[in-house]
C-alpha positions in Angstrom: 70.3 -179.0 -293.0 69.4 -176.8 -289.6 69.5 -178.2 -286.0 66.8 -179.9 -285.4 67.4 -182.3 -288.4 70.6 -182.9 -287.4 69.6 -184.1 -284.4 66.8 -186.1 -285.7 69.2 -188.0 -288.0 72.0 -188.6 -284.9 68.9 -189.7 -283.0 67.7 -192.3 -285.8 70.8 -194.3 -285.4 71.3 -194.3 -282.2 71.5 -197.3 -280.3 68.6 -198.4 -277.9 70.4 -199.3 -274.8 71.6 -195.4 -275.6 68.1 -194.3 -276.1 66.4 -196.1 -273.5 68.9 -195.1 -271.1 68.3 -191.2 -272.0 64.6 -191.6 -271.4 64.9 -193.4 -268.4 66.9 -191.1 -266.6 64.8 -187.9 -268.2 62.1 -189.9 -266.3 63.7 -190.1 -263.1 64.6 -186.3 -263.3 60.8 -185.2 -263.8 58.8 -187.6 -261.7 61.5 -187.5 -259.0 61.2 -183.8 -258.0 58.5 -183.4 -255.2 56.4 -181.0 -257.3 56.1 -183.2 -260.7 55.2 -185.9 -258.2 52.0 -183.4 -256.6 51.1 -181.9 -260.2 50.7 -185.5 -261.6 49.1 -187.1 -258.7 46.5 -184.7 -257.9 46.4 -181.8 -260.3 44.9 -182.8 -263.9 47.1 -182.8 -267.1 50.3 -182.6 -267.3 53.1 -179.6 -266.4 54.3 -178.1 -269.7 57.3 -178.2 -268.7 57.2 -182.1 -267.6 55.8 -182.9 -270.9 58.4 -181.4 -273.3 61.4 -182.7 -271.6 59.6 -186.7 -271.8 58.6 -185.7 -275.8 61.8 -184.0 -276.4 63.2 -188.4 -276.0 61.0 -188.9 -278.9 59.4 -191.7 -277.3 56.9 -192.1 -279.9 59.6 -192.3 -282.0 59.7 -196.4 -281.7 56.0 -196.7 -283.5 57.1 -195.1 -286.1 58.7 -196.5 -289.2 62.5 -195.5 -289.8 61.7 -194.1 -293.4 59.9 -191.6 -291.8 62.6 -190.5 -289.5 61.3 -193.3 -286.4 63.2 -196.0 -284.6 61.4 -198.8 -287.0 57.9 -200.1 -285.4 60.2 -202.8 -283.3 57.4 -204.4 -280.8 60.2 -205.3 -278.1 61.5 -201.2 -278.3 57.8 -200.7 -277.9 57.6 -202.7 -274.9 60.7 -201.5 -272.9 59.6 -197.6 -274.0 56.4 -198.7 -272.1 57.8 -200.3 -269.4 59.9 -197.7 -268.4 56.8 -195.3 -268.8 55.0 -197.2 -266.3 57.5 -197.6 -263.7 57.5 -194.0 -262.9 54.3 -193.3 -263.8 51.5 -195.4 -265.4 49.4 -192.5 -266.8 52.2 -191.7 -269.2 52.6 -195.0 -270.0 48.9 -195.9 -271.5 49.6 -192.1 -272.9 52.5 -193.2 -274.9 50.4 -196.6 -275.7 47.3 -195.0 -276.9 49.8 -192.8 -279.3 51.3 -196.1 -280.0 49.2 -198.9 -280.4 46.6 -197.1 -281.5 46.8 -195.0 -284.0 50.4 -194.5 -284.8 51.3 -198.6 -285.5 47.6 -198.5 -287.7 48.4 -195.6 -289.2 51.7 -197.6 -290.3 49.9 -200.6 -291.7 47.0 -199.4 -293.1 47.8 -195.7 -293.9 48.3 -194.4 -296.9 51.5 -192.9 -298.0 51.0 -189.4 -298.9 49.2 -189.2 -295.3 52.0 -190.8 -293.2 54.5 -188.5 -294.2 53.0 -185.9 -293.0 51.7 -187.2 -289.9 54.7 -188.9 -288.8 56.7 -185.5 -290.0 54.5 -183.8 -287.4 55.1 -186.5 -284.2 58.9 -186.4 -284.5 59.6 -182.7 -285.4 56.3 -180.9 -283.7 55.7 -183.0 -280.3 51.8 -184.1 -281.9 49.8 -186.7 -280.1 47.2 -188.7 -281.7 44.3 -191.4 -280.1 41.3 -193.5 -281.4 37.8 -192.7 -281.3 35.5 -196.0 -281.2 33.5 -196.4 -278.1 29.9 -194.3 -277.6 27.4 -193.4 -275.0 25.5 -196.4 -276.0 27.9 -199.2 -277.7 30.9 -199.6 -275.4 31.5 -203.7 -275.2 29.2 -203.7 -278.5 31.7 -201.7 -280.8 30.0 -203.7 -283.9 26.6 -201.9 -283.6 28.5 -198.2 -283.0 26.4 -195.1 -284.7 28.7 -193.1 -285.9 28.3 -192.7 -289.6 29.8 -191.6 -293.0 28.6 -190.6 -296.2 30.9 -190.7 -299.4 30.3 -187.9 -301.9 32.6 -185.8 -304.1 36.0 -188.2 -303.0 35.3 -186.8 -299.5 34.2 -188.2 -296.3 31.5 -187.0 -293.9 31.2 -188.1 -290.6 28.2 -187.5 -287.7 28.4 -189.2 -284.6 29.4 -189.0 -281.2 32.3 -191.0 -278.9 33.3 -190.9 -275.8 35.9 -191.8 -272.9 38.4 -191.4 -275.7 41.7 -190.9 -274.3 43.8 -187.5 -274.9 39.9 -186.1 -275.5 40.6 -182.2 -276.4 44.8 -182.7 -276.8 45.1 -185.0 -278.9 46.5 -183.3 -282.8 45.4 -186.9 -284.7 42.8 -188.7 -284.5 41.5 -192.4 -285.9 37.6 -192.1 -286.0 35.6 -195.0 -286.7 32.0 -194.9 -288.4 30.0 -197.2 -290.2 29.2 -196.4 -293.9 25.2 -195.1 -294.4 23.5 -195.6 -297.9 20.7 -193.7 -299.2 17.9 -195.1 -296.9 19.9 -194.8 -294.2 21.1 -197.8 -293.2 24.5 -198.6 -291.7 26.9 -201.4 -293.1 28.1 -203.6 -291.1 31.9 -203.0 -291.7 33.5 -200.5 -289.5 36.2 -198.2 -291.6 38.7 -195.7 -289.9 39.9 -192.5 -290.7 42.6 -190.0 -289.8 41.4 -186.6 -288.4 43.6 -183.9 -287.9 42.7 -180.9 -285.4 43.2 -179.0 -288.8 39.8 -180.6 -290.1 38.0 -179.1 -287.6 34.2 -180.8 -286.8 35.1 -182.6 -283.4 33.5 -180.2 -280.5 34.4 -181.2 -276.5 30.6 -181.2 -275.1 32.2 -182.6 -272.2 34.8 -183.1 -269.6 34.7 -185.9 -267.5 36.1 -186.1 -264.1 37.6 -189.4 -264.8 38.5 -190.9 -261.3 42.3 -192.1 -261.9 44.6 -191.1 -264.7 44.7 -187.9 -263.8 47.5 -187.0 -266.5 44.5 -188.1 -269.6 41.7 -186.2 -270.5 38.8 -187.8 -271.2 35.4 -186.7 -272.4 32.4 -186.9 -275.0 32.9 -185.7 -278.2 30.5 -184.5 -280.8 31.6 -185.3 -284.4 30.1 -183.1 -288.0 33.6 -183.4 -290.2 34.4 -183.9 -293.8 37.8 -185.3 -294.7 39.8 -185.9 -297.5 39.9 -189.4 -299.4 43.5 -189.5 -298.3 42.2 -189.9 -294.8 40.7 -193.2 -294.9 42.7 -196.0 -294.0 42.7 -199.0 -296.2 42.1 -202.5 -295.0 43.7 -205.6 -296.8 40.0 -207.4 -296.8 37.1 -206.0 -294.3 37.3 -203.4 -292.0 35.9 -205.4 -288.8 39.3 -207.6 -289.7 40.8 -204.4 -289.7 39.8 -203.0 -286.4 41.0 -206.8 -284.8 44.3 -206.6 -286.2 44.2 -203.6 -284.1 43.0 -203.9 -281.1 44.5 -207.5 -280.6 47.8 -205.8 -281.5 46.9 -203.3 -278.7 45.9 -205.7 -275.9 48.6 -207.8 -276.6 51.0 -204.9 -276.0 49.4 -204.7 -272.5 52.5 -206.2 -271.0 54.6 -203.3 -271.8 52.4 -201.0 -269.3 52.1 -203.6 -266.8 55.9 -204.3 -267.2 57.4 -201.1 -265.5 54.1 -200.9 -263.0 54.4 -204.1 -261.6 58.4 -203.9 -261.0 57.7 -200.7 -259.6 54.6 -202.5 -257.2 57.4 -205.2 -256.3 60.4 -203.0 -255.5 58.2 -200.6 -253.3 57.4 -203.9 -251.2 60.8 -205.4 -250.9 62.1 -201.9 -249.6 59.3 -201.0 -247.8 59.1 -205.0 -245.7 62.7 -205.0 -245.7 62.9 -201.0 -243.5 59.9 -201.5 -241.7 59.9 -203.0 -238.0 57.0 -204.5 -236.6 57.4 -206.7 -233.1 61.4 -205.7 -233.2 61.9 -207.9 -236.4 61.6 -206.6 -240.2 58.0 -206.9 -241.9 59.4 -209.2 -244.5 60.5 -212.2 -241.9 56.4 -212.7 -241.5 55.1 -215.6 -243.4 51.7 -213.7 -244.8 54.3 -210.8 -245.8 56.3 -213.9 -247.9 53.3 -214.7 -249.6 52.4 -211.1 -251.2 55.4 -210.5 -252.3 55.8 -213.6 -253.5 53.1 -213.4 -255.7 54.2 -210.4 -256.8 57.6 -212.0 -258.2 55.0 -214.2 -259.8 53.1 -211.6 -261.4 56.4 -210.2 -262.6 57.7 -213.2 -263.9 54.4 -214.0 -266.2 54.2 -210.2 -267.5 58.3 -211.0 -268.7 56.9 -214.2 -270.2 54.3 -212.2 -272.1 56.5 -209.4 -273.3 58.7 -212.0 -274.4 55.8 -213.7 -276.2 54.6 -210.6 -277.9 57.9 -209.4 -278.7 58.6 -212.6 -281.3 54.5 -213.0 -281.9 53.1 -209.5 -282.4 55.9 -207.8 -285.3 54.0 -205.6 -287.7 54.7 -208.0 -290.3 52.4 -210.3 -288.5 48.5 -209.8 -289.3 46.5 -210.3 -285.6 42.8 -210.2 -286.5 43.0 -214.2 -285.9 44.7 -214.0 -282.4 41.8 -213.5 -280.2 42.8 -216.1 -277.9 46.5 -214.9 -277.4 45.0 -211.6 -277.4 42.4 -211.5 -275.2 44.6 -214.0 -272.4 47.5 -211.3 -272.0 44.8 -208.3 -272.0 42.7 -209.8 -268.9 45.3 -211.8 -266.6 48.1 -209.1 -266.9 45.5 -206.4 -266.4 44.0 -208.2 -263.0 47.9 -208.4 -262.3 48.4 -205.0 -262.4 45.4 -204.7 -260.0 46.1 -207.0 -257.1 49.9 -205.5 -257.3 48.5 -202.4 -256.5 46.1 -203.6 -253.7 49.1 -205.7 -252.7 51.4 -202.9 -252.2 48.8 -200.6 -250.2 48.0 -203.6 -248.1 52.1 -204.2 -247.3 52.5 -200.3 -246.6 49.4 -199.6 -244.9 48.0 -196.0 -243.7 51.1 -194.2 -245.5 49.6 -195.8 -248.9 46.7 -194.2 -248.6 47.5 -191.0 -250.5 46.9 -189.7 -254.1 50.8 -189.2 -254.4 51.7 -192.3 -252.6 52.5 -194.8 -255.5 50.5 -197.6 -253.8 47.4 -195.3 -253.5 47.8 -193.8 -256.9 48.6 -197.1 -258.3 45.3 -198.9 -257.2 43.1 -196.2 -258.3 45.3 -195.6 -262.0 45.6 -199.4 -262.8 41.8 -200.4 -262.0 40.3 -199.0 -265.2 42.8 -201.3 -267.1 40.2 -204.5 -266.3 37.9 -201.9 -268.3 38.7 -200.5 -271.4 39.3 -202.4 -274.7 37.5 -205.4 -273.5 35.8 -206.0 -270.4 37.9 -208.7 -268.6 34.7 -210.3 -267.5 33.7 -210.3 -271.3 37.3 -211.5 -272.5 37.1 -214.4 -269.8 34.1 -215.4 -271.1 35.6 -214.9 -274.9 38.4 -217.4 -274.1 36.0 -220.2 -273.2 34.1 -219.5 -276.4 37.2 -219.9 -278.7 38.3 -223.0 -277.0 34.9 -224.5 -277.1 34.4 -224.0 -280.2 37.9 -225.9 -281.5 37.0 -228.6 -279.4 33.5 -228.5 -281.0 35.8 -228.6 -284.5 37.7 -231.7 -283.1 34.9 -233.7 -281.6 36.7 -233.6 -278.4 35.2 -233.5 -274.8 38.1 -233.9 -272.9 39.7 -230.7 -272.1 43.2 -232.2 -271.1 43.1 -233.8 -274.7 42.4 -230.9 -276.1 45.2 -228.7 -274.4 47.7 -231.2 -274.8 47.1 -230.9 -278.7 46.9 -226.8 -278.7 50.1 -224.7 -279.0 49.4 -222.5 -276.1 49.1 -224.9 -273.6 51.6 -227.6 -274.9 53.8 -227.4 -272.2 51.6 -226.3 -269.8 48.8 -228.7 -269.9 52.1 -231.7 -269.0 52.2 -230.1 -265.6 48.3 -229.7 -265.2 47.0 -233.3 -265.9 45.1 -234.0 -262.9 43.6 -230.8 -262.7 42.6 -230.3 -266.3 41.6 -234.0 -267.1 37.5 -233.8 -267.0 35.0 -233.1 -270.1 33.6 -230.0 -270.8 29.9 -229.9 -271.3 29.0 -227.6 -273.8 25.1 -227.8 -273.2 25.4 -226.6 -270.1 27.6 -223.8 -270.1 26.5 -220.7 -267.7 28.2 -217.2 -268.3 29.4 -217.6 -265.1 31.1 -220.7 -266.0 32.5 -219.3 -269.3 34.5 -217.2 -267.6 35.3 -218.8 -264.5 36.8 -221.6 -267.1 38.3 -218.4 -268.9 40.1 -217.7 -266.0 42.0 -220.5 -265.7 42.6 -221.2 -269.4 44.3 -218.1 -268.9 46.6 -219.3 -266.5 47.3 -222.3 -268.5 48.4 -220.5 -271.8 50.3 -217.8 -269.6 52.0 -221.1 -267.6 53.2 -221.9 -271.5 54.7 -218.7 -271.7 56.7 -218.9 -268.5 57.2 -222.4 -268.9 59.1 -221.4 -272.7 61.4 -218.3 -271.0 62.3 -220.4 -268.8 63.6 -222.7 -271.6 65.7 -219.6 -273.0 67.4 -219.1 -269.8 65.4 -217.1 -267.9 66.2 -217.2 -263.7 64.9 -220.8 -262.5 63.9 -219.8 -259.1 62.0 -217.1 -260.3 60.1 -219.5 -263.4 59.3 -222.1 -260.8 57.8 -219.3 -258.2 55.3 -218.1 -261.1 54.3 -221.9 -262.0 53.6 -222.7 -258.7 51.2 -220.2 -258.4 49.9 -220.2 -261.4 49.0 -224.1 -260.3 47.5 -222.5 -257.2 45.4 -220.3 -259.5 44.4 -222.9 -262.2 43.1 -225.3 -259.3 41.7 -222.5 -257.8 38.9 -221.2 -260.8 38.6 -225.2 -261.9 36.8 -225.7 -258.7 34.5 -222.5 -258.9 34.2 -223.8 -262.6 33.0 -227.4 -261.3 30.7 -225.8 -258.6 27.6 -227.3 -258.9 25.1 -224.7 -257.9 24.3 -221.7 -259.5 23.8 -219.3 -256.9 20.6 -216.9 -257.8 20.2 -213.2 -257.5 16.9 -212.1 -255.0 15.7 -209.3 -256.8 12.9 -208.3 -254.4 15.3 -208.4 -251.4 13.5 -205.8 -248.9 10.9 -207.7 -247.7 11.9 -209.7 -243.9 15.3 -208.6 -244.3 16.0 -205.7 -242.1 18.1 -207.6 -239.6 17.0 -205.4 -236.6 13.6 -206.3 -236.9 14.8 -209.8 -235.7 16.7 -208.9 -232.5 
């Protein structure tokens, strides 16, 4: 047995506190020196260097089962390897999740064995990195109707199309492509299947680069795809591959909370140090009321994102098939992701001028985390998404009454107790606007995240700190029930220009 499988084998067994502890301080080693700090804040890609002391901790290592060397596809080693990703840097952390979530934990269910070995052989020994290809120039929200397309023909695969703002575009080794099977007149199917690509395969050309606006350390770009693979490449779904590609991506968003995990903390501890050092009027920024408030939402955002770790921990094990748990899904993906968001415009409020830097973590942090509200799922569209689901079980249940409903649903069991006044009004499903879809989205979101908090709190979780995120989860419930109930739909004036040049009026 040489070296490095010696060390692979003392590294399978060792303990996580042991692990975790390894890659946490290898973290504060390369993103505490000044120039790893410059390089990854303003400088595209990532220092050699930087990048094989993180891989070198075999992060990956916890998507990966332990019969092929890995740590055992765990989800709650999955979410503390992202949170402590994202506390130092939240680039790496959606790095490590796109390698994750998707394509090393699909690769695990739906692979097939005489492919896994030899991928997984290649992340733990040879530092590979591997991503998923399904969005296109066209079909970004509207993955269903992608172009991409494969013919079968002599037990091999081709595959024409083209994708783009893939992350890891041009790095990664692996890579899941989706496409949608032609017949002989040329018409697509409407299942989706996936396949593993190696950079071996050849056929995926970089026609271009973008200059993506945040997340600097991730390459992005549009890729032109002419490939043939083998028929070992295809992944194999347990009954359709749309089912498939849900199992997947509602495994993904509901992994969110890992990313936001480490960010957020990191959001919060910036404020507390920064309020608690800073003088303004001869007394410490934190003594003002308005200063209070921030931060205290910030607790509060911290405090749900636990809840939803914990939730996904116990509710999201690869045993588990997803393709059904849109709802728990897409609720974690959207309100953790807007989290992320206002802790970073938070933050940059709280520090001010200083915060306004590429390498300031405030500055950084608002541009990085923004795109999150984006990518797999539009939050708008996921809001909107929620409603749907819940409409439609009401619809089942002959039930108008929303309170009713919640009170009967397992995500808001708990929650909908301390809601009653708020939540207690029928829903009319004739007259449902988009805008009202989601602004009711919004705060069934908060009421099946309040359930969360509501049940870590049960297992013991600090009170003070449960009772903070309730109360402003209240705040936010009441908050998008009375844009829901608004009346008026306020119209868009199209033709604006006409008598509406304000000088022309002084």
């Amino acid at each position: 047995m040489n070296q490095q499988e010696t060390n692979i084998d003392t590294y399978a067994i060792e303990a996580f506190s042991a692990f975790i502890e390894r890659f946490q301080k290898t973290l504060s080693t390369v993103f505490g020196e000044k120039k790893n700090i410059q390089d990854t804040s303003i400088n595209r890609g990532v220092p050699g260097m930087v990048m094989r002391d993180i891989l070198d901790c075999k992060p990956l290592s916890v998507f990966i089962p332990q019969e092929y060397e890995g740590r055992g596809t765990d989800t709650a080693e999955c979410l503390k390897v992202l949170e402590a990703a994202s506390y130092h840097s939240l680039p790496l952390s959606l790095m490590i999740g796109i390698n994750g979530a998707l394509f090393l934990q699909p690769l695990s269910l739906y692979g097939q064995d005489s492919l896994k070995k030899r991928v997984y052989h290649d992340f733990i020994h040879n530092r590979k990195m591997g991503g998923l290809m399904i969005t296109e120039p066209k079909y970004g929200s509207d993955a269903l109707h992608m172009q991409t397309k494969f013919k079968e023909e002599a037990s091999r695969y081709h595959i024409e199309g083209t994708k783009h703002w893939a992350g890891l575009t041009g790095w990664a080794d692996y890579w899941l492509l989706t496409a949608r099977r032609e017949d002989a007149k040329g018409n697509l199917s409407r299942d989706i299947e996936f396949f593993v690509h190696s950079k071996e395969d050849g056929g995926i050309e970089v026609t271009e680069v973008f200059n993506n606006l945040g997340l600097y350390m991730l390459p992005y770009g549009r890729n032109k795809i002419k490939t043939s693979l083998s028929s070992e490449s295809k992944l194999e779904p347990r009954t359709t591959g749309v089912k498939m590609m849900l199992d997947i991506l509602h495994r993904s968003r509901l992994q969110f909370p890992g990313m936001a995990m480490g960010f957020i903390k990191r959001n919060m501890d910036e404020a507390i140090r920064h309020c608690s050092e800073r003088l303004v009027g001869n007394k410490p920024l934190f003594s003002y009321d308005q200063v209070q408030e921030r931060i205290s939402r910030l607790q509060s955002f911290f405090t749900t994102c636990s809840a939803m770790c914990a939730y996904t921990a116990e509710n999201a094990k690869m045993n588990m098939d997803l393709a059904r748990s849109d709802l728990q899904a897409n609720t974690i993906k959207t309100l953790v992701t807007d989290y992320m968001q206002e802790s970073a415009q938070s933050l940059l409020q709280l520090v001010g001028a200083i915060g306004y830097r590429q390498e300031h973590v405030a500055g950084k942090g608002t541009i990085d985390s923004r795109p999150f509200q984006i990518f797999e799922g539009s939050n708008d569209i996921l809001y909107q998404q929620i409603t749907e689901s819940v409409v439609k079980s009401m619809r089942k249940m002959k039930e108008k009454n929303l309170l009713s409903f919640l009170k009967q649903h397992d995500l808001s069991l708990k929650s909908s107790e301390r809601l009653t006044k708020v939540l207690d009004f029928e829903v009319d499903y004739t007259n449902l606007s988009q805008r009202k879809l989601v602004d009711l989205g919004r705060a069934l979101a908060r009421v099946f995240s309040m359930n969360f908090v509501i049940s870590l709190g049960e297992k013991g979780y600090r009170s003070d700190l449960i009772q903070n995120s309730i109360d402003h989860l209240t705040q936010e419930v009441n908050q998008f029930i009375t844009a829901y109930q608004y009346k008026k739909d306020i119209a868009v004036v199209a033709e604006y220009h006409d008598d509406s040049n304000w000088a022309s009026y002084l």
